[in-house]
C-alpha positions in Angstrom: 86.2 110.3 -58.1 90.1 110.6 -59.4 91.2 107.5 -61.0 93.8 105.3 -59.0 97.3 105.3 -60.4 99.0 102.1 -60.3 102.5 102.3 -59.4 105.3 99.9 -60.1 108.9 99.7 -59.7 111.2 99.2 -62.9 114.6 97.7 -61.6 115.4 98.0 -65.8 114.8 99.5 -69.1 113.1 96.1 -69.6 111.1 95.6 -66.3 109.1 98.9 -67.2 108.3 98.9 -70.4 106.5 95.6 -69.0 105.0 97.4 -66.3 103.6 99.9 -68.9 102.2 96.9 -70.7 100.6 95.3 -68.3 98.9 98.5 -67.1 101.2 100.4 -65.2 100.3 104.3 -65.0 104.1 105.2 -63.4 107.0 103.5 -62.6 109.3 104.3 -60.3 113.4 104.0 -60.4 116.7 104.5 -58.8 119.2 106.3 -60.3 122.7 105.8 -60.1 123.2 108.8 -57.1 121.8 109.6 -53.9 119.4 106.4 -53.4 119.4 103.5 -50.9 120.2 101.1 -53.3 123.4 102.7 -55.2 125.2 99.4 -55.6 122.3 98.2 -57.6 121.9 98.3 -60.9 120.2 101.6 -61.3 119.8 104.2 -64.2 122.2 106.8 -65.1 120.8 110.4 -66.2 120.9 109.3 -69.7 119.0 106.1 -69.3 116.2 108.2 -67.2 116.2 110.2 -69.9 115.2 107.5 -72.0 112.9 106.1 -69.8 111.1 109.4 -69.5 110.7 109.5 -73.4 109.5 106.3 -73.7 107.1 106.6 -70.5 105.6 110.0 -72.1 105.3 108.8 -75.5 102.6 106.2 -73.7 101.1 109.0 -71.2 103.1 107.1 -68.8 104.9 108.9 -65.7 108.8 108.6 -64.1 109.5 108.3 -60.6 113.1 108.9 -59.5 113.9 108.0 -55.7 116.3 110.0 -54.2 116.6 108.5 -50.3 119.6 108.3 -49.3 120.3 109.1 -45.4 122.8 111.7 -45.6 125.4 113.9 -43.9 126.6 117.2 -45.2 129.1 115.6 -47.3 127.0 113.0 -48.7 124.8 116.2 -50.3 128.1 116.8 -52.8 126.8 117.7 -55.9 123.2 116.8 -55.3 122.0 120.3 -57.1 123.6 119.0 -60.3 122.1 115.4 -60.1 118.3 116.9 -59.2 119.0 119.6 -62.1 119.9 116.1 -64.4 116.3 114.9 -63.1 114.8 117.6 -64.3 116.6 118.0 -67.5 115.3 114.4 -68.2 112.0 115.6 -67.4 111.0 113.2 -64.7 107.6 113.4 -63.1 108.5 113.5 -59.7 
């Protein structure tokens, strides 16, 4: 039987390193492009980054949304940003 992953969102640095002490598998976050909640304070590539070290460090996992509802234009530099994600070595 696979193991349930608990999944929780991390609105800061601060909110998942909680989540991953108090038994968070993954955590999922918005970055600072191409997501629903863009005026939010969200992470930029460098803070994923971090995020991602810390996460795998603890066997943890990184969730980036990328949602936003968009037009042709609205795609603008959308390789680069997913090519960031995977840079930072997100998990999905």
């Amino acid at each position: 039987m696979k193991k349930i992953e608990l999944l929780a969102p991390a609105g800061s640095m601060e909110k998942m390193k909680m989540a991953f002490l108090y038994g968070a598998d993954a955590c999922y976050l918005g970055g600072t492009a191409f997501g629903l909640r863009a005026n939010a304070k969200n992470f930029d590539l460098e803070e994923i980054s971090q995020a991602c070290e810390y996460a795998h460090e603890r066997g943890k996992r990184v969730y980036v949304t990328v949602n936003i509802m968009a037009h042709n234009e609205d795609l603008m530099g959308l390789e680069e940003y997913l090519r960031g994600l995977y840079a930072a070595r997100v998990d999905a």
